[in-house]
C-alpha positions in Angstrom: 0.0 0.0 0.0 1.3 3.2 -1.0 2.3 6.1 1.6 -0.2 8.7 1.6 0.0 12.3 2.0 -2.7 12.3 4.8 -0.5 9.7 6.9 2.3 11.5 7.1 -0.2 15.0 7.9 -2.0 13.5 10.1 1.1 11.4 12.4 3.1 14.7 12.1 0.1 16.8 13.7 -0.4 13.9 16.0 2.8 14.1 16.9 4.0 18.0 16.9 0.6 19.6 16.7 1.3 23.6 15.4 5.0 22.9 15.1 3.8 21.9 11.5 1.9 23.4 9.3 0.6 25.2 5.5 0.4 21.5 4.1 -0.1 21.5 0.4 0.8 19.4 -2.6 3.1 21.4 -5.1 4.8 19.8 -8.3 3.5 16.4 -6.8 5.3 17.0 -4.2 3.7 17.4 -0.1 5.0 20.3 1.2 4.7 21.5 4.6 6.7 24.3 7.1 7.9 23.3 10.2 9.4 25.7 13.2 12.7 26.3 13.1 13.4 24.9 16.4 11.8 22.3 16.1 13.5 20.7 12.9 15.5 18.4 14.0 12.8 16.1 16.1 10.4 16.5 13.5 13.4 15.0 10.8 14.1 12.4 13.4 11.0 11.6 13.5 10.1 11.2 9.5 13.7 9.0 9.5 12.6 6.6 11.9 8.6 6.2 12.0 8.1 2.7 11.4 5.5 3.6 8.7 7.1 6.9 7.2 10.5 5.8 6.7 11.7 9.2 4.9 15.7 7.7 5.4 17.3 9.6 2.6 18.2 13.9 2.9 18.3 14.2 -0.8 18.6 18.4 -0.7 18.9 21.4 1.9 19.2 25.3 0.5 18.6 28.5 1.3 16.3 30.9 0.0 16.2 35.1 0.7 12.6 36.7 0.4 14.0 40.4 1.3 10.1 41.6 1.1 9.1 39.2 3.7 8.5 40.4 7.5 11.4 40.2 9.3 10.9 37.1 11.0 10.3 34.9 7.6 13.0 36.8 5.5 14.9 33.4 5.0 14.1 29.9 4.5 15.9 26.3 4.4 14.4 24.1 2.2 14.9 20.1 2.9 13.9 17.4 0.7 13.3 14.3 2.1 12.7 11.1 -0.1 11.6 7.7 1.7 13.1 5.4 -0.9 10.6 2.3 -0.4 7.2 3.8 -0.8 9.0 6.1 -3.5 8.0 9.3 -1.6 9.0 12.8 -1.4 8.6 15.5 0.7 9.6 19.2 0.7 10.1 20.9 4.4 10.5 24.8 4.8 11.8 26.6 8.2 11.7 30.3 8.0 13.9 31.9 9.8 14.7 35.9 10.9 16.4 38.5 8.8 18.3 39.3 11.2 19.9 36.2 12.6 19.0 34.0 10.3 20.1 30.2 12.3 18.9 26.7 12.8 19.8 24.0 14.4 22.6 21.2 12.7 21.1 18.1 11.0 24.6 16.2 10.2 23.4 14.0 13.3 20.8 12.8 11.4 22.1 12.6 8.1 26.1 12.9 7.4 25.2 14.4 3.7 23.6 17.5 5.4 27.6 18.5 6.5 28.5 19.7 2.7 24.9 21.2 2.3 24.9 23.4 4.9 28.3 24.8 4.8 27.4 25.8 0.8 23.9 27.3 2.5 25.9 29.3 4.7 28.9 30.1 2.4 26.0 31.6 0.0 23.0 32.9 2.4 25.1 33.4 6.0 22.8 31.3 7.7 24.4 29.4 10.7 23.5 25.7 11.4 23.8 25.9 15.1 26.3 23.0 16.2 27.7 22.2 12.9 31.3 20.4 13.3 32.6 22.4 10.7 30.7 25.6 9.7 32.9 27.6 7.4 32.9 28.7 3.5 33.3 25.7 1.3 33.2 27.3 -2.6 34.0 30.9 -1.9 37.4 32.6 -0.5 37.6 32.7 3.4 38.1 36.5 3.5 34.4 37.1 1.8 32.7 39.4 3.6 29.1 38.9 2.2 27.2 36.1 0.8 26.8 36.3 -2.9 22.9 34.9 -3.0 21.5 37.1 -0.7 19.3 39.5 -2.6 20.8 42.5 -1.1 22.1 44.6 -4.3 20.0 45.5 -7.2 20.4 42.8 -9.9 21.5 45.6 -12.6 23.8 48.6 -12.5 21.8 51.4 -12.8 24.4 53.8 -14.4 25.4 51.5 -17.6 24.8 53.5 -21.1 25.8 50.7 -23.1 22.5 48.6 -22.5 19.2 49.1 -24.5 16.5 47.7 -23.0 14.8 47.2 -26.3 17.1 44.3 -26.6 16.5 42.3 -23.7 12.8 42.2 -23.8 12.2 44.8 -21.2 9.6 47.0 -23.0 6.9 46.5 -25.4 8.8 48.5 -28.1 9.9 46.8 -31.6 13.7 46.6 -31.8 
């Protein structure tokens, strides 16, 4: 019998009431948020339910929304894939603009080391008791963390761009 999405929304309520929440489907995928602080036990949780079985960490990243409240300006994304039923699942944790950290999953899953140094090399985001939290693709002496979206995406003073030719008005080149 196949895993349904209600199983696992139901035994993750039962177990962490509003800890979890916003359940959807997206891109046949089950989606759901948990509480920053609460992601490690609900990750242990989906890993070792008898029935939910989610034993494989197939992603972690980082997203910026800099028009988000304060609070929810920053997100880690983790997919989760239980390899018998053929499941996925898709966990956010928002996190604050300000001091945007979470707790560590390498206990849980040894893969989650090299993910979450790249998060942090390109979002700043500190996995709380991480054995080895430092940049991993960029130089050591950065001093800002190239994916936030912090600088406009364009220099404003170039001359030597025409909009016209990158689609950005209605005009006929």
């Amino acid at each position: 019998m196949a895993l349904e999405t209600s199983v696992i929304q139901n035994k993750l309520i039962e177990n962490f009431g509003l800890k979890v929440t916003d359940f959807f489907q997206q891109h046949d995928i089950f989606t759901f948020e948990v509480a920053s602080d609460s992601i490690v036990e609900v990750m242990k949780f989906l890993r070792d339910d008898a029935t939910l079985r989610f034993n494989f960490l197939t992603d972690l990243c980082g997203i910026h929304y800099p028009d988000y409240e304060k609070g929810r300006q920053f997100a880690v994304v983790y997919h989760m894939h239980n390899w018998m039923d053929n499941v996925r699942i898709r966990i956010k944790c928002y996190l604050d603009g300000d001091n945007p950290e979470i707790d560590t999953v390498t206990g849980l899953f040894l893969s989650s080391n090299w993910q979450e140094r790249e998060t942090y090399d390109f979002y700043g985001i500190i996995f709380k008791g991480h054995p080895q939290l430092k940049r991993i693709l960029n130089m050591d002496e950065m001093t800002s963390f190239p994916l936030r979206k912090e600088f406009p995406m364009e220099d404003g003073g170039r001359t030597d761009k025409d909009d016209r030719f990158f689609g950005r008005t209605t005009q006929n080149c």
